[in-house]
Structure formats: C-alpha cells, structure tokens
C-alpha positions in Angstrom: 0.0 0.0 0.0 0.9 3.3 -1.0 2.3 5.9 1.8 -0.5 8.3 2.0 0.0 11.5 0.7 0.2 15.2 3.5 -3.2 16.7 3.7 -2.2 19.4 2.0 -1.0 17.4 -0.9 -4.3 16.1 -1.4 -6.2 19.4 -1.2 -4.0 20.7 -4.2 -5.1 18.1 -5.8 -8.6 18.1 -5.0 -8.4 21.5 -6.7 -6.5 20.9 -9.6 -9.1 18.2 -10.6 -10.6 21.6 -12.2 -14.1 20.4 -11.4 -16.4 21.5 -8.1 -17.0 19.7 -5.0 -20.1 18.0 -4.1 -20.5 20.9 -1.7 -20.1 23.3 -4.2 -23.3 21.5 -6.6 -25.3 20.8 -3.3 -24.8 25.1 -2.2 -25.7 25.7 -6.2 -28.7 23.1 -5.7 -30.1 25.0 -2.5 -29.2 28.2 -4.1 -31.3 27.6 -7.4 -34.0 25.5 -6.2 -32.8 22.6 -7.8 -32.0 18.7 -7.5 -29.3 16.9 -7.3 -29.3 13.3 -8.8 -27.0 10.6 -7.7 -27.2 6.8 -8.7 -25.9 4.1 -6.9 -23.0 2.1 -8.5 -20.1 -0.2 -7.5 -18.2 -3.2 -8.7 -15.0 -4.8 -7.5 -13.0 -4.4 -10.5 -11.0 -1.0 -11.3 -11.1 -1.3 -15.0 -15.4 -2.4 -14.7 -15.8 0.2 -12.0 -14.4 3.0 -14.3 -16.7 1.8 -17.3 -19.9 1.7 -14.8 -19.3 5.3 -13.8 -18.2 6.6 -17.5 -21.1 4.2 -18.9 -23.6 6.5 -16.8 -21.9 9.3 -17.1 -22.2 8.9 -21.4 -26.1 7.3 -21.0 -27.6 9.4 -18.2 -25.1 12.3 -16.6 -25.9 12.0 -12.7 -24.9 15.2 -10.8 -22.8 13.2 -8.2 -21.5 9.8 -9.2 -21.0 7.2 -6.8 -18.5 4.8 -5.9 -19.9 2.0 -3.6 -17.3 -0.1 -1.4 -17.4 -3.6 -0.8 -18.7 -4.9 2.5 -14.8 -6.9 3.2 -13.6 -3.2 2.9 -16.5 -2.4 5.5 -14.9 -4.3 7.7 -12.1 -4.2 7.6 -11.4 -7.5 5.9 -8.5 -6.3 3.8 -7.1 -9.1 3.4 -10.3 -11.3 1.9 -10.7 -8.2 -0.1 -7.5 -8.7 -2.0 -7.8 -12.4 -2.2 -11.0 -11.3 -4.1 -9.2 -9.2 -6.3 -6.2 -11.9 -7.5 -8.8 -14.0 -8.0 -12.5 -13.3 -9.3 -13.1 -9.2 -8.3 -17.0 -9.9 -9.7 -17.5 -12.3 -5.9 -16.8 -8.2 -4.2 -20.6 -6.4 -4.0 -18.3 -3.1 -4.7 -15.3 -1.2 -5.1 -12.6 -2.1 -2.7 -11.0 1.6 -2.5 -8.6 1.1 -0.2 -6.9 -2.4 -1.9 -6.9 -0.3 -4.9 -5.4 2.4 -3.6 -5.4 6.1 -3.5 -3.5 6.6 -6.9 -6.5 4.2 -8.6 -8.9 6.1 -6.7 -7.6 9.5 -8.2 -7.6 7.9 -11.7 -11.7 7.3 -11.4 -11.8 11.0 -10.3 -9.9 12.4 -13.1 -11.6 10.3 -15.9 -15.1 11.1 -14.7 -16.5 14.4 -14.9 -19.2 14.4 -11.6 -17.5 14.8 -8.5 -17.4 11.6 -6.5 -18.8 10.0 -3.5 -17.6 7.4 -1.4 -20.7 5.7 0.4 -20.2 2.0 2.3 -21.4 0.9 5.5 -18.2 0.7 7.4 -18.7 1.0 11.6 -14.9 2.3 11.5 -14.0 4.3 8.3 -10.8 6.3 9.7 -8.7 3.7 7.1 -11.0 4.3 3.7 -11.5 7.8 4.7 -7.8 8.7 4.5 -7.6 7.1 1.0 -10.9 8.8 0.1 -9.3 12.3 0.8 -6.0 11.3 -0.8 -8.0 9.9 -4.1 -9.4 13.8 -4.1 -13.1 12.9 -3.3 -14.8 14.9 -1.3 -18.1 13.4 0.0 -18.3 10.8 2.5 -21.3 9.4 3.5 -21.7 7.6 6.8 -21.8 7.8 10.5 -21.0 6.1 14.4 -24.3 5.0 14.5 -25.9 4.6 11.4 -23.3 2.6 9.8 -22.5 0.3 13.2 -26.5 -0.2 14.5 -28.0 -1.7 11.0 -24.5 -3.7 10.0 -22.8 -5.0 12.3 -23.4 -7.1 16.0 -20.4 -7.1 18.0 -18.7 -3.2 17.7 -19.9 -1.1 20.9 -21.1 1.7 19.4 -19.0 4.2 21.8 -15.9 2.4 19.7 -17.8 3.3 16.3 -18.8 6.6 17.3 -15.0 7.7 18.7 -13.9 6.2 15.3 -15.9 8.2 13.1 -15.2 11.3 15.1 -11.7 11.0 14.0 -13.2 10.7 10.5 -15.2 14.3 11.3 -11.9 15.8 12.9 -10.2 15.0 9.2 -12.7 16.1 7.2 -12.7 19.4 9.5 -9.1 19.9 9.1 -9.6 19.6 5.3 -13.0 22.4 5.4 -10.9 24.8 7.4 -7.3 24.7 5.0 -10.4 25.6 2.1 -11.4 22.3 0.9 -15.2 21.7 2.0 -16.0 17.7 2.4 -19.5 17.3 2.2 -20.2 14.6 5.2 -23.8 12.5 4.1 -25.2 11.0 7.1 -27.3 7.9 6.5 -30.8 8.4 7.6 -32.1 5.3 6.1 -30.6 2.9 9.0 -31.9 -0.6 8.3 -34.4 0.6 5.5 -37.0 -1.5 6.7 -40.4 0.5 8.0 -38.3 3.4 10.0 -40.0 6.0 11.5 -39.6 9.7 10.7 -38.7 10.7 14.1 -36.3 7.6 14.9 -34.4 8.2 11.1 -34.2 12.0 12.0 -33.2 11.6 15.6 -30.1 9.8 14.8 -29.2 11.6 12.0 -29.2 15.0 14.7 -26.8 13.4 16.8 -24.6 12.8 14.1 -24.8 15.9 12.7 -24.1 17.4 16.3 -20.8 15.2 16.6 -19.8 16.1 13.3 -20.0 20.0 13.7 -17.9 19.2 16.9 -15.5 18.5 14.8 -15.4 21.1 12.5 -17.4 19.6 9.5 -19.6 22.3 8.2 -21.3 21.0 5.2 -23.8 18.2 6.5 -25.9 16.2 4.3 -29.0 14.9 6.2 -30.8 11.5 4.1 -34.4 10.5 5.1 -35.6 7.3 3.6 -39.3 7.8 1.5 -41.4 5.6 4.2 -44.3 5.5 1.3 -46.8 8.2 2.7 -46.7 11.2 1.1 -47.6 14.0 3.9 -45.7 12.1 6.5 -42.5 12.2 4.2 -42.7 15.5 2.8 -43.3 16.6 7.1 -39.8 14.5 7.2 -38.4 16.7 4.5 -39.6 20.1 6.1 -38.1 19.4 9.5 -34.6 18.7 8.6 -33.9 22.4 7.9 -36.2 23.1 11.0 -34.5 20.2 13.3 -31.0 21.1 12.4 -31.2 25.0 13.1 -32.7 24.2 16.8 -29.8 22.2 17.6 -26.8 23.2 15.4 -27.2 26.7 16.5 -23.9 26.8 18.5 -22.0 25.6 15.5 -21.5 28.6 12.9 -21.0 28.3 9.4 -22.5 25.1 8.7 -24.8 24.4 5.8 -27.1 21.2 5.9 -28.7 19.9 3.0 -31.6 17.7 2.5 -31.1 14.2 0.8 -34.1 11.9 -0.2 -33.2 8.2 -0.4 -35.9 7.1 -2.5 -38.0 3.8 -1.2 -35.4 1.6 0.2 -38.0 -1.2 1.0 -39.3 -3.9 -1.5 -39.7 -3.3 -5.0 -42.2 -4.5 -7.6 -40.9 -6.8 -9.4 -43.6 -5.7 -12.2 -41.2 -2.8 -14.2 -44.0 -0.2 -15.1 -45.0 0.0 -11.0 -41.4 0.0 -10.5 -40.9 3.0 -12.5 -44.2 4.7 -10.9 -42.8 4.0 -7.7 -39.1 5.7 -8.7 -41.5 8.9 -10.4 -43.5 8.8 -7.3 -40.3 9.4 -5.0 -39.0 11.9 -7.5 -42.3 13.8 -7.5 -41.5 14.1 -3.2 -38.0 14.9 -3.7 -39.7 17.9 -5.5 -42.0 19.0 -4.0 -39.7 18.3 -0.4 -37.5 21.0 -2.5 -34.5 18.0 -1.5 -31.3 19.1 -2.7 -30.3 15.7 -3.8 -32.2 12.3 -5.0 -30.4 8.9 -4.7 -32.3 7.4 -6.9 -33.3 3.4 -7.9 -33.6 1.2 -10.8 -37.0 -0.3 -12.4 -34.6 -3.4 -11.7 -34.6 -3.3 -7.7 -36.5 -6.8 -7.0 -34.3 -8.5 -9.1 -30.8 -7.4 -7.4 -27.9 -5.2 -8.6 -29.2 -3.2 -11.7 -27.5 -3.4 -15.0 -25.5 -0.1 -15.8 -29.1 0.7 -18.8 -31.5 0.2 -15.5 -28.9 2.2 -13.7 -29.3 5.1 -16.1 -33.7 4.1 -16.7 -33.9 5.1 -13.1 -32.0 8.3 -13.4 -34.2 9.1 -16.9 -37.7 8.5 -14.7 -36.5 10.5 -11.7 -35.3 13.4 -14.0 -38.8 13.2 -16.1 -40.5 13.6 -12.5 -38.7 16.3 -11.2 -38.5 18.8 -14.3 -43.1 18.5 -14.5 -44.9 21.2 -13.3 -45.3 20.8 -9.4 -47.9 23.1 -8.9 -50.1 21.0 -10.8 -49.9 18.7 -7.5 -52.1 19.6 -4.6 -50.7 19.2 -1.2 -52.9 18.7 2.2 -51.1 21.3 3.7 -53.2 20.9 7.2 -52.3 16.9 7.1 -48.5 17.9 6.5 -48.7 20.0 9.2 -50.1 17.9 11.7 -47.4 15.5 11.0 -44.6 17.7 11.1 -45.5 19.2 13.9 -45.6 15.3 15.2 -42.6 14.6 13.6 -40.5 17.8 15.7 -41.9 16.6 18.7 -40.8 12.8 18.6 -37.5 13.9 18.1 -37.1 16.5 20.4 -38.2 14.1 23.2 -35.4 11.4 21.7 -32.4 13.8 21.3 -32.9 16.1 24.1 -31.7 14.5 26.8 -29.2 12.5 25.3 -27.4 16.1 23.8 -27.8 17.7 27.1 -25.2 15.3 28.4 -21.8 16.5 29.0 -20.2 13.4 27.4 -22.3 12.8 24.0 -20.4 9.9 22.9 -21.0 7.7 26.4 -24.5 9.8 26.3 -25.7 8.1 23.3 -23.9 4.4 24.1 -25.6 4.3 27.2 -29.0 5.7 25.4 -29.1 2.8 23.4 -28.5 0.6 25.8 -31.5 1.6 27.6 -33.9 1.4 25.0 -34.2 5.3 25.0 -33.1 5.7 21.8 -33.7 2.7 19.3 -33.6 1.2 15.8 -35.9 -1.8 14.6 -34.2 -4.6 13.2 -31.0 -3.5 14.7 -28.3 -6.2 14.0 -26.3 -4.7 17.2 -26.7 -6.7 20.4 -25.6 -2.6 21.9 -28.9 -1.5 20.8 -32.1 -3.6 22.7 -34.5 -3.8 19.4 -37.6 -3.4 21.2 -39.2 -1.0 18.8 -41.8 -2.3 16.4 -43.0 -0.1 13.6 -46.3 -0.9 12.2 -48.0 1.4 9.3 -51.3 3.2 9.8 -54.8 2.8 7.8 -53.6 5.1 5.1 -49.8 3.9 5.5 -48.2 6.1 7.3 -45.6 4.7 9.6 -46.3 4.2 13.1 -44.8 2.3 16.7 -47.1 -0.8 16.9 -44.9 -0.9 20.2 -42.5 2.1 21.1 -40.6 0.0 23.3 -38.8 1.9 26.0 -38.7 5.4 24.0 -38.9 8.0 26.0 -42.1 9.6 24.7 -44.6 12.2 26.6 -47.9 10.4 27.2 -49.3 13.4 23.9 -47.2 11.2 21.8 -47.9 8.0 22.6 -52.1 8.7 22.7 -51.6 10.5 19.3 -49.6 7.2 17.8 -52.2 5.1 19.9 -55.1 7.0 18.4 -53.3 6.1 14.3 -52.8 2.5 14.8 -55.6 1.5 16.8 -58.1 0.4 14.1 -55.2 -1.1 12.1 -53.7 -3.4 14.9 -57.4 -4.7 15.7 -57.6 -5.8 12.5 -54.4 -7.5 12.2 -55.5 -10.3 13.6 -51.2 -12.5 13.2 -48.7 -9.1 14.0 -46.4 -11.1 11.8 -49.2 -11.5 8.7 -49.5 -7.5 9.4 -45.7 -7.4 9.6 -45.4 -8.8 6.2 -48.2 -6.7 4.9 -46.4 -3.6 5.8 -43.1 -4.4 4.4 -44.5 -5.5 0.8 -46.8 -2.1 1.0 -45.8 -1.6 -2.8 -45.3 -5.0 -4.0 -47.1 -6.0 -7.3 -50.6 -7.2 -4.8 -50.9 -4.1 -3.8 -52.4 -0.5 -5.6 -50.2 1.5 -7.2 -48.3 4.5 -5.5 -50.9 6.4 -4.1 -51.5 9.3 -7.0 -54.8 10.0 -5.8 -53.3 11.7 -2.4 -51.9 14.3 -4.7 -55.3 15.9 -5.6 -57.1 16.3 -2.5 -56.9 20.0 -2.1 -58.7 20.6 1.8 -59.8 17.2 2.4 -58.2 15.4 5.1 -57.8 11.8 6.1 -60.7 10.5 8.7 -57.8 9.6 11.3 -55.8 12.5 11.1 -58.9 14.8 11.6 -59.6 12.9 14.9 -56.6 13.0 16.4 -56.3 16.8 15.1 -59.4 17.7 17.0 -57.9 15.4 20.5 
C-alpha cells in the first residue's frame, strides 16, 4: 500500500481536478431551487468500476456519481478483499478503494467528470476515509451509529462513534485549510419500515458530533417511508431540526437528501418505474437538494449499468413536470410535522444535554431510550416495532422503551388503533407492511396528490384530541 499522501498534498489536488465539490453543486442546488441526482454504482474491478461510472456518465449524466465499497472493505477484511481481487473481483458487492489504492482512486476521479462520492457501511472508516481524501473525493457518507447499529453485532457503538469522530476531525481539518467535504449522514438505518422521528433523531446526533469536529457542510438522508404527507413533514423538519440544535456551530450548511423507497420493490417494471417517479415527484415538492435514486430493476438485485441510467431518466422526467399541478394537504402535513419535531425533540434532548455525547448516546441505546428496529447490534435492545397506519403512514405498533410524553404515545395510539385490531397475526400485518408496494398491492398512491382541503378521517380525529 501506498504511503498516503500530507493533507495538503491532497487538497491541491482536490483543486487541480478543475471540477467542483459536491459541496459546491449541493450550495448551487439550495441556491437555485434545484435537485441533485445521484445513482448508486459499484463493482469490484478498477477497469469495470471505471466503465460503470463513465457508462452512466455517457447514458444518463448524474450530478454526483457514486463509488460504492465492498462490504470486506467495511470491515475491515483487507485481506479477503484482496484475495478477491487476484482471483474473481466480480465475488466483491463493490469497489474495494482502499486495496486499490489512492492513486487508482484518483484515476476514477480524473476520468469522470461528476465529482465523487464514497458511500459503504463501514462502523470504522478512519482507514477508507484517508484514501478517500487522498483519491481527491470529497463526499463521504456515513456515520458512528448509522453505519455500526444496522450492519454490524459485535462493535460497541461508543468504539464506532470515537472512530468516526476521528473521520469528522479530518474532514474538518480539510474544510478549514479551504477544501469543504460534504459529510452525508445515512438516515435510512436498516431501510426497513423506520419511523420519521427515529431516522431524523439519529441523523441529529450525528450531525451534532460532526460540527464538533469542525465539519460544516452536513448532508441529512431520510428514507421515502411510502406516505406522502408524512414524508414530505420528514423533508420540512430537517432544515427546521438542524437549526434548533446546530445553532452553537456557525458556518455550517445542511442539505436535505431523499433516499428514494429503500424497501421492497415490484418486481412488475412499469409499478417500479411509478414508484421511482412517485419518490422523484416528493424529492420535489420536499424542494430536496439531492435524490439517490433506484432502478426499475430493484426486485431483481444489482441493476445493469441501462436500469442504472432508466432510473436516473424516470426521476429526472419527474422532477422537471410542473409541481404546482400537484395539490398538497397542507393541514395533514402540518399535523405530521408538527408530530414529527416533537418525537424527536423528546429522543435527542436529553441525550445532547449530556456533558459526554459519545457515552451519552452508548448508554441511550443501551437503555432502550433511543432505538432502531431490526437492529443487527446486540448494543442497541430492538424493542421497537413499527407498524403502518390505515392510510400507511408509519407508526410504533410498540415504542418500546422510548422515552415519549404520554401526547405522543395517545396520538400514535389513536393512528394504529383500528389497524392493529384488524391485524388479527402481527407477523401477517408485519409482512403486509413491508410489501406495501409490491405488485398485490395499488399502485403508488397518485390519488393523495389531488385532495386539495380534504383530510384523512384519522388525522382529523386525532387533530381535533
């Protein structure tokens, strides 16, 4: 392996590259009112990895292109990594930067013309963020918790979270000498039925850590849960959220990122594409700076580099119609956001009034007072279990030991209570919720998006409580 190159060596060449940052197209994107749109992509080989990236960049020119790593890399499983590599490099599920190497790493970034960025999974990233800044790119996706909780069982997630503020302190060294990393934090978590507040919460707490550090351009993903009021609530409060509790940081920008649905796909390829259009029409009218988008070819596995580029081509279609056209229940929105603000404020509040955030948050999730369904970690207690509402929303069928106010729980209580009745197996309703837009079910729900004053029989209950 290559010595790594100063700091300042790899700024300079950041800036020769003669092409902007992501934080530069994300600050233009907030600026102008526009989207972003970034595929996912990442193979094992250098020589395929570089075709995927220039293939999309000739068929479909994403704003930010992407360069997935390998789940050995993750984990630091080097070695396996570059056993892979001498012998089949098509076995790795993406690119293994850091067996490659810096110098290949700054090869992809001068052949392509997007700025890059690096996203993974990795609980400890302090080794592939070193070669990321020395390959020149400069966006890094990823954080202590919401790349340790959903991955991995055994890391404490103190460990993870010290790691990644190491990670922050770089990428703050780099944004004061005048090279701004954009730092994505991953929102999504396990992808499967997260609610709003829970996805937001953590994401906070990162953000907070990462300012701490000196990172002050912050990328904040929410995952499209599949209701459109609830997730365009989601989108509003992320400027909202972060200005409450960022305030004693100045200078940083944060940027809204939708991940569009990360839960089953149709396998049918016209509701596939509906359900792509119907997460670029939120990305929208969420006025998101950036889309990660999906391919019509989701149910099947990893998309060809043509359903790469067909997902791009459908989100893009979406996002340049008309959005006025589209009636929003601005009173339903509200009722959720204000909802929304609330559930996290009782989450993060007493965890960032701790003097020690790092131990703050360990101990947090071992007491059930923060919490992720699904987790993988044995750190975090898994006692959450999220349920979707008549009109599929997403909702706590149990909230587990969550700190809520006895408002939140009656108003979640109030949602779910004709749903659970009529679940008559939790794990049939389970199953129900996850395949919400599998081919058995309706299409993505168009019809919400002309209902100008009329407002859901549930939400006008609980609105009047």
């Amino acid at each position: 392996m290559d010595p790594f190159p100063p700091l300042a060596e790899s700024i300079a060449y950041a800036r020769s590259l003669g092409k902007p940052t992501v934080a530069d197209l994300l600050s233009d994107a907030a600026r102008d009112g526009r989207t972003l749109v970034q595929p996912r992509s990442g193979v094992g080989d250098h020589d395929a990895m570089l075709d995927l990236l220039l293939g999309l960049e000739h068929r479909a020119q994403p704003d930010v292109a992407t360069i997935t790593i390998d789940s050995y890399t993750r984990l630091l499983q080097l070695d396996t990594a570059r056993r892979a590599l001498r012998g089949d490099a098509g076995t790795l599920n993406g690119y293994p930067l850091v067996s490659h190497g810096w110098r290949r790493g700054r090869e992809l970034n001068e052949l392509v013309r997007a700025p890059l960025q690096v996203r993974h999974g990795s609980p400890d990233a302090r080794l592939l963020f070193r070669t990321t800044l020395a390959s020149g790119i400069t966006s890094f996706e990823g954080g202590g918790i919401s790349y340790n909780v959903p991955y991995v069982k055994n890391i404490p997630i103190a460990s993870s979270v010290r790691a990644w503020q190491e990670v922050d302190r770089v990428a703050g060294e780099a944004t004061a000498a005048g090279l701004v990393v954009d730092r994505e934090l991953f929102g999504t978590l396990t992808a499967v039925l997260m609610p709003p507040s829970i996805c937001l919460a953590v994401t906070l707490i990162e953000a907070v850590l990462a300012a701490a550090e000196g990172v002050r351009c912050i990328s904040i993903a929410y995952p499209q849960g599949g209701h459109p009021w609830q997730d365009l609530a989601a989108l509003r409060a992320i400027p909202r959220l972060a200005a409450r509790y960022l305030t004693p940081y100045s200078g940083v920008r944060v940027h809204t990122v939708l991940h569009q649905f990360m839960g089953i796909f149709p396998t049918d390829w016209s509701r596939a594409i509906d359900l792509i259009t119907y997460g670029a029409l939120l990305a929208g009218l969420g006025n998101v700076d950036k889309v990660v988008t999906k391919s019509p070819a989701e149910a099947r596995g990893i998309p060809t580099l043509a359903e790469n580029a067909e997902g791009i081509f459908a989100t893009r279609a979406a996002l340049e119609q008309p959005l006025d056209r589209l009636v929003i229940d601005e009173d339903a929105v509200a009722d959720e956001l204000e909802a929304i603000e609330r559930e996290v404020g009782e989450l993060v509040e007493p965890i960032l009034d701790q003097r020690d955030l790092v131990v703050a948050v360990a101990d947090a999730f071992a007491d059930g007072r923060i919490d992720v369904p699904f987790s993988a970690s044995r750190f975090a207690q898994s006692l959450v279990t999220p349920c979707r509402d008549q009109e599929g929303a997403i909702r706590f069928a149990d909230v587990g030991r969550l700190p809520f106010s006895q408002a939140t729980r009656r108003r979640n209580d109030d949602l779910v209570r004709v749903r659970l009745r009529e679940r008559a197996d939790s794990l049939d309703g389970l199953m129900r919720d996850l395949y919400f837009f599998s081919d058995e079910r309706p299409s993505p729900p168009w019809k919400w998006f002309g209902r100008r004053g009329e407002r859901s029989a549930a939400h006008a209950q609980v609105a009047a409580r």
